[in-house]
KEZA-290379 format. One record per residue: x, y, z of N, C-alpha, C in turn. Coordinates in steps of 0.2 Angstrom, whole numbers, padded with zeros to 4 digits, always signed. Atoms other than C-alpha are relative to their C-alpha. Last residue first. Example, Ala and Ser with C-alpha at 12.3 -4.5 7.8 and 13.67 -1.06 7.14 Angstrom:
2
-0004-0006-0001+0068-0005+0036-0004+0005+0003 +0004-0006+0000+0062-0022+0039+0004+0006+0000 
END
This chain:
129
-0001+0003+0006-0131-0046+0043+0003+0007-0004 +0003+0006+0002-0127-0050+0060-0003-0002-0006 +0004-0003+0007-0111-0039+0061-0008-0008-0001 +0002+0008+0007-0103-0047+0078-0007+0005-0003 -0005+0007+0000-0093-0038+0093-0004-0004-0007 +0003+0006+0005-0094-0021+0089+0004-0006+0001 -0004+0002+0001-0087-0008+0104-0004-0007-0005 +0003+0008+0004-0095+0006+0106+0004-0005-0003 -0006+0005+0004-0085+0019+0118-0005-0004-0003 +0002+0005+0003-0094+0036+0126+0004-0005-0006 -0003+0003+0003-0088+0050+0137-0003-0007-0002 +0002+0006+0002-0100+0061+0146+0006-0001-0006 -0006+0003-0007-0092+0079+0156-0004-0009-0003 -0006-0002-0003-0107+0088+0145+0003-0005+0004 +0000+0000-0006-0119+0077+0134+0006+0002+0004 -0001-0008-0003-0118+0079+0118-0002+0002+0006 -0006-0004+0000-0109+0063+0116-0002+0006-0001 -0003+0001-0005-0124+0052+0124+0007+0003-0003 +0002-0003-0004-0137+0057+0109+0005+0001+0009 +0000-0009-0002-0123+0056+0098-0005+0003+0004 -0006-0001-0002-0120+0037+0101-0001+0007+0001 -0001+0000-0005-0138+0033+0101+0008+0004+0003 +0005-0007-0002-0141+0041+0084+0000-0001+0009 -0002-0008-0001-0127+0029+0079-0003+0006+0001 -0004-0001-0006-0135+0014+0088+0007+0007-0002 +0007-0002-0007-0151+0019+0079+0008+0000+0005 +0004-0006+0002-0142+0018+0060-0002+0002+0009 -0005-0002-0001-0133+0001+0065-0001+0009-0001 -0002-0003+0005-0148-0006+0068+0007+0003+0000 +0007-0004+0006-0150-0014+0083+0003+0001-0006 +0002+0001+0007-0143-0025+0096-0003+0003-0002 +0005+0000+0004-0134-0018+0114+0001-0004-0007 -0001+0005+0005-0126-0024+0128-0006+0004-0005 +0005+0004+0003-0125-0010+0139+0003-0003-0006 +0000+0005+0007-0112-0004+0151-0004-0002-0001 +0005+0004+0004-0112+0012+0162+0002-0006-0006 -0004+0004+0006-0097+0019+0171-0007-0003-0001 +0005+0006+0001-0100+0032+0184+0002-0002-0006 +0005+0002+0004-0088+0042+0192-0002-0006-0002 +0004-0005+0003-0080+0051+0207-0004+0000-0005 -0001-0008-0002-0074+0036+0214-0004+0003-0002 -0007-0001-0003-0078+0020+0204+0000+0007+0001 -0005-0007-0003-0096+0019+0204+0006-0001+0000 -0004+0002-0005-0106+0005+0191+0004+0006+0002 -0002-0005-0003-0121+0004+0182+0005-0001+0006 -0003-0002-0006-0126-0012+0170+0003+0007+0003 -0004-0005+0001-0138-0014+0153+0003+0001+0010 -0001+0001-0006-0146-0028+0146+0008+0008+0004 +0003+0007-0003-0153-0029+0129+0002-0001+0006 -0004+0003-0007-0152-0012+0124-0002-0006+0004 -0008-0001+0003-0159-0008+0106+0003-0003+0006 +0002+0005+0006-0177-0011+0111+0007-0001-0002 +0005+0008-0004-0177+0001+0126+0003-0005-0004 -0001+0006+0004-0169+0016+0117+0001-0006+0003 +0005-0003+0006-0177+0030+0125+0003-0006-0004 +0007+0004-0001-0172+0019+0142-0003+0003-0007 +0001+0007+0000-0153+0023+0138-0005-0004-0002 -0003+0001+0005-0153+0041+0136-0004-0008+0000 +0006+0000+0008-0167+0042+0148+0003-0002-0004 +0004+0003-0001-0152+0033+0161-0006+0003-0004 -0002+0008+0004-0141+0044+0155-0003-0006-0001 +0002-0003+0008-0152+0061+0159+0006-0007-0003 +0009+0003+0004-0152+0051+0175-0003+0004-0005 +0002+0008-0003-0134+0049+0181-0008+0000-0001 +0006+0000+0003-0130+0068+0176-0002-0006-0002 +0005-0006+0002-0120+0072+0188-0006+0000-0004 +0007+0001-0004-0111+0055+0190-0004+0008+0003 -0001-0002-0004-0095+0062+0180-0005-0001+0008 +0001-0009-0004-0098+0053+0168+0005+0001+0005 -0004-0001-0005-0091+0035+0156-0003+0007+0002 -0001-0006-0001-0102+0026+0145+0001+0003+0005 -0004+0001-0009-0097+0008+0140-0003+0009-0001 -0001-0008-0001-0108+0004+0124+0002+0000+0006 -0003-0003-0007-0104-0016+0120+0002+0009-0002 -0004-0005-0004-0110-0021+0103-0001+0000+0007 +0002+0001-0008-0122-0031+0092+0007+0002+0001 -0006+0001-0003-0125-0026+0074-0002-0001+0008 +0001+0001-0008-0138-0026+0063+0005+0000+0003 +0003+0008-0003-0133-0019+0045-0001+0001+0008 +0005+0004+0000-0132-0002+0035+0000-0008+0001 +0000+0007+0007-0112+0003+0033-0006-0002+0006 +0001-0002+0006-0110+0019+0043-0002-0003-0006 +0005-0003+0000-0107+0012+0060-0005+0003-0006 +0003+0005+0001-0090+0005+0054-0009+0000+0000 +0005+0000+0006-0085+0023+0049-0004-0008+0002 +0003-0005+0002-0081+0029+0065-0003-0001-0005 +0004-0001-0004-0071+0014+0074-0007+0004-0002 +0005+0005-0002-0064+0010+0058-0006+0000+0008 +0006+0000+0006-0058+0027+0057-0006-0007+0000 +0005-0006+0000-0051+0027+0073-0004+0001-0003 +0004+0002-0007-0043+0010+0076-0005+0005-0001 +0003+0005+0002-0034+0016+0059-0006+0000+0005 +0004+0000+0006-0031+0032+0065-0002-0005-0003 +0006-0003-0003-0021+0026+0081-0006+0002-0006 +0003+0006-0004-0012+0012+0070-0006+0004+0003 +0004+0003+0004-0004+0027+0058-0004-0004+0004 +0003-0002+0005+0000+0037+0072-0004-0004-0006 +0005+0000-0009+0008+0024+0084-0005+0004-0005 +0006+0007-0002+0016+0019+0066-0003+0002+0005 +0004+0001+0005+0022+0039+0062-0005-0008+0000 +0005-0004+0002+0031+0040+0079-0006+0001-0005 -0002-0007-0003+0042+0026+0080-0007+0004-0003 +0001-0004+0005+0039+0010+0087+0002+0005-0004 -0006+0003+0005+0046+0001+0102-0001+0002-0008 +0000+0002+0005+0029+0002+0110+0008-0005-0002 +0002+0006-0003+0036+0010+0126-0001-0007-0005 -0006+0003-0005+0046+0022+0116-0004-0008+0004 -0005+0003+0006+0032+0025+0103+0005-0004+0004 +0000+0006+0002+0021+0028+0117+0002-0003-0005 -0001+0006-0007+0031+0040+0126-0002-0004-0002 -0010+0004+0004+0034+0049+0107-0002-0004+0008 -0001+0003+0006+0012+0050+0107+0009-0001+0000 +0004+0004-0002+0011+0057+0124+0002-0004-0004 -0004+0002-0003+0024+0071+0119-0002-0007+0004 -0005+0003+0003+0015+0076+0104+0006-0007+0005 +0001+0007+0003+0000+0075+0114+0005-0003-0003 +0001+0004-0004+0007+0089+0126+0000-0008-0005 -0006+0003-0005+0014+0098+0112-0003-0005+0005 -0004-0005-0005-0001+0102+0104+0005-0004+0002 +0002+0000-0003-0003+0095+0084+0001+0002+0008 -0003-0001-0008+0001+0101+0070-0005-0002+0007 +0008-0001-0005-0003+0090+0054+0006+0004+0005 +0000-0003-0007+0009+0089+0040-0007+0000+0002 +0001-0004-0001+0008+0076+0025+0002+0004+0006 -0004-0004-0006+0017+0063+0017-0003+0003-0001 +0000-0008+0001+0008+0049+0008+0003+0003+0005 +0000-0005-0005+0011+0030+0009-0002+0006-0003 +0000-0007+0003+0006+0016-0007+0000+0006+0007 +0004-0006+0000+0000+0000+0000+0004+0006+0000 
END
């Protein structure tokens, strides 16, 4: 496969995140970058391609807003086949198994990332068609 060379700036901090993990890896800087983008786009576009899917959503707060998460959730009842809440320290971790469309569990993902101090992960385990 064919490389290309471009610039990006990025901030200092991250840059210095990204060479710590190059080092520890054993890497150099453009793999930790190529692989992180990978991971990222696939992450991004998988949801985009129309079929069922079944997933793990992890969504991480600040436990503040511990029941506009819990609507989240319940508005999509049908999609979330069992769903767990858990406290470490200062925040909450939610995990649902869901199955739906892949169209609904990306209307789910953006209603739970415009939510303040909320972080959200879906992780696809099996395309069902």
């Amino acid at each position: 496969n064919m490389k290309r060379r471009f610039g990006i700036s990025l901030p200092s901090d991250m840059v210095e995140k990204i060479d710590k993990l190059a080092s520890i890896l054993r890497i150099d800087r453009s793999k930790v970058i190529e692989q992180m983008l990978a991971d990222s786009i696939e992450d991004r576009t998988h949801l985009l391609n129309p079929h069922k899917c079944r997933g793990i959503l992890i969504v991480v707060s600040s436990g503040k807003n511990t029941h506009i998460i819990s609507e989240v959730f319940e508005s999509y009842g049908e999609c979330v086949k069992t769903r767990t809440h858990y406290h470490s320290g200062d925040i909450c971790i939610d995990i649902g198994i869901v199955e739906a469309e892949s169209k609904d569990i990306l209307s789910m993902k953006r209603d739970f990332r415009r939510l303040k101090d909320v972080k959200e992960r879906y992780l696809p385990f099996q395309c069902v068609r």
